[in-house]
N, C-alpha and C positions, 0 to 999 in steps of 0.2 A: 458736637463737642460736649466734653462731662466736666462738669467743672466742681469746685468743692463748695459747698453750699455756706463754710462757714467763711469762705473769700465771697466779699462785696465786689471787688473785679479784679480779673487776671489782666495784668499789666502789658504783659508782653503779646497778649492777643492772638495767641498759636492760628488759631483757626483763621483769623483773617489774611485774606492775599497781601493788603495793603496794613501798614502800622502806623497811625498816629501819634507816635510820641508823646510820652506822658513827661512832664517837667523835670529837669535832674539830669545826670549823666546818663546819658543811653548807649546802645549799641546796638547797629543791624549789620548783618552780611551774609551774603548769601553766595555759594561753590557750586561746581556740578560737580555730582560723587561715582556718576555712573550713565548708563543709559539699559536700556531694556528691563522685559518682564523679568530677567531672572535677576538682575543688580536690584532692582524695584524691592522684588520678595525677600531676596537675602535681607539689603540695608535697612529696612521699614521692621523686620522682624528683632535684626541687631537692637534697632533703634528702639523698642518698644522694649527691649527687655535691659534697655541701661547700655548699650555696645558701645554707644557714643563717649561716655563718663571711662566704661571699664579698656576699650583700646584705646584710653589717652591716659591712663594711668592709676586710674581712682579705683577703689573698692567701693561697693557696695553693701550695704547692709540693712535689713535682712535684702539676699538677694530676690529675684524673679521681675517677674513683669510689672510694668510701668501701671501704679492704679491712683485717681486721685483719691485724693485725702491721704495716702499716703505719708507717713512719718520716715525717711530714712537715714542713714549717717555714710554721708560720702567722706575717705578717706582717700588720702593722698601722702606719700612720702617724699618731701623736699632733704636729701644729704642725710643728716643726722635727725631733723625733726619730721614729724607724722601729724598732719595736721586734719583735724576730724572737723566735716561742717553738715552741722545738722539743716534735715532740708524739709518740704511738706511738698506734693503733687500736689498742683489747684487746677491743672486741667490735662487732658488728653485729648488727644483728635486723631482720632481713627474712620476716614473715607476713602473711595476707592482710589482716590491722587494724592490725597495728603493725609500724615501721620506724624505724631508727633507730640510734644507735651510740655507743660511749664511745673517749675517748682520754684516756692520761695522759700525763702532762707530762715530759718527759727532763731529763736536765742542761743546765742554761741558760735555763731557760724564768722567768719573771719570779717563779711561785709553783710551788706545791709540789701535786700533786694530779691529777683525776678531771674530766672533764664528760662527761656521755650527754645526749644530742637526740634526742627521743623523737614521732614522731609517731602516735596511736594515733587510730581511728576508731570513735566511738560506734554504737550498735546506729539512733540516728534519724538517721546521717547526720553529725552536727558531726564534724569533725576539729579534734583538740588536740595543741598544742604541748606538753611534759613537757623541762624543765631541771631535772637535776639539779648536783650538784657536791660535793666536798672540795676543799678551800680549805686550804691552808697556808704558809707564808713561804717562800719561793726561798732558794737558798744566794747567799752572796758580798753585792755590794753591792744588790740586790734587797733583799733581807731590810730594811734598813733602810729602804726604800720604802715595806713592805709594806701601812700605814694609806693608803696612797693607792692604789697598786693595787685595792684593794678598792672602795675609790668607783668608780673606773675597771672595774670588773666589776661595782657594777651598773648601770652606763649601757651598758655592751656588753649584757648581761642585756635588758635592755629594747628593744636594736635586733633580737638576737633574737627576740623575742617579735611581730615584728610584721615580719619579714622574709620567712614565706613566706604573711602573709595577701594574699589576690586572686588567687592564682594559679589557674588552667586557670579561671575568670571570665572567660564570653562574653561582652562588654558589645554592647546591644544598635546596630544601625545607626541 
């Protein structure tokens, strides 16, 4: 795992099988998105290059592939408002079963906190989605949002979950 030198610890622990929970609001859950080498290759490559964020609604910026240290601005449009939340990569995990990565949230970002997007490949073949998260109130006018926010992550939570199911699925002629 590559983690960013200027984070003292990644919260959400991508790389490990098991998560210890750190104090505060958390979240784990874990889908099956797939199964075989070709959903593997497809979803891990989605997933390395933002797929997870960009088929659930979000922009990226700048685009390309998942690198820590990374600075970027995920963007999302809720009705009339466009709501920008700046993020950092503090780690990535790239092995032959599991792939995946964590970023935490900079100044300005809507809440306060951690998510890793884990994809990990079972010994029979299924491939699983793994969300983790720390969760806490945004500074400034955020903050007093924050009971809505929440509902609002878990409906993105859920588009997650089902964003890089079908992928590299040869459908027959």
């Amino acid at each position: 795992m590559r983690t960013d030198p200027a984070d003292a610890t990644v919260q959400t622990a991508p790389a490990a099988r098991q998560w210890t929970r750190p104090p505060g609001r958390t979240h784990a859950q874990t889908t099956v998105t797939g199964s075989g080498d070709a959903h593997w290759a497809a979803a891990s490559a989605a997933l390395l290059a933002w797929g997870v964020k960009t088929r659930s609604g979000f922009r990226v910026e700048p685009p390309g592939p998942v690198r820590v240290g990374q600075d970027l601005r995920l963007t999302v449009v809720v009705g009339p408002l466009r709501v920008h939340e700046p993020v950092r990569v503090v780690a990535v995990v790239d092995t032959p079963d599991r792939r995946g990565f964590a970023y935490a949230t900079r100044p300005g970002h809507p809440v306060s906190g951690e998510e890793a997007f884990v994809l990990h490949r079972d010994p029979d073949g299924r491939v699983r989605l793994t969300l983790r998260s720390v969760t806490g109130p945004g500074r400034g006018p955020w903050r007093v949002v924050f009971p809505v926010l929440l509902v609002a992550q878990r409906v993105y939570r859920r588009r997650y979950t089902r964003a890089l199911r079908g992928l590299g699925v040869v459908s027959p002629r």
